[in-house]
N, C-alpha and C positions, 0 to 999 in steps of 0.2 A: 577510567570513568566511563561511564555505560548512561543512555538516553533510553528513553522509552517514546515509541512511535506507534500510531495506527497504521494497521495494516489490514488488508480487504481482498481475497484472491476469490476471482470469480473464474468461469470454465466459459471459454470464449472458443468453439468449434474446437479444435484438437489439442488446443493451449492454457494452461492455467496462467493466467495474469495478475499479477502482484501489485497493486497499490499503496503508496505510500501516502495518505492524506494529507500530514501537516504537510511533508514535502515535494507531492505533487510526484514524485520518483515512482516510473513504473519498470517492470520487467517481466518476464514472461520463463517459462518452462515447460515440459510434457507430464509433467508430475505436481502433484502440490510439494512436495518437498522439494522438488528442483524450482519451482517458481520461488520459494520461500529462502532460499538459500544462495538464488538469483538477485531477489529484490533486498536482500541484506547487506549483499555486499555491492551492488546498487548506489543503495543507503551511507553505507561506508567512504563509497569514491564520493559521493556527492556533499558530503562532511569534510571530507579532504581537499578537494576544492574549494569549496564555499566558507566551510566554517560551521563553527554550531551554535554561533552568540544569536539572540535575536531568534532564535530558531522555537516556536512553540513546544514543548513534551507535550506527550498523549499525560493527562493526570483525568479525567472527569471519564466515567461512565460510558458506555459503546452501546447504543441501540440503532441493533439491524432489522430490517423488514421489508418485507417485499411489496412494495404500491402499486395499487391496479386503480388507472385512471380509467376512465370514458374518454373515446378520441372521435370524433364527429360527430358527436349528440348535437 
């Protein structure tokens, strides 16, 4: 049985960091494939302990975008 998850890796100084949204699970790597491969099996141990009843699927639509606020106006 296979789940489907959001995932988000952004470049954080020398590190690519892996985001798990429903489950809040992050992890890290020097690569985007090693981040990606990092935070999978992440994902894995964190199903393994916990469980995966109760647990949201990614199913609806993914919009990313970059927001640029005003900060002391």
């Amino acid at each position: 049985m296979s789940r489907k998850f959001t995932a988000i890796i952004t470049k954080e100084e020398k590190w690519y960091v892996g985001h798990c949204v429903e489950l809040g699970v992050v992890s890290q790597g020097k690569t985007i494939e090693e981040a990606q491969a990092n935070l999978k099996e992440a994902v894995e141990l964190y199903l393994e302990s916990f469980g995966a009843d109760d647990i949201p699927e990614s199913k609806g639509e993914i919009v990313l975008y970059r927001l640029e606020v005003a900060v002391g106006a």
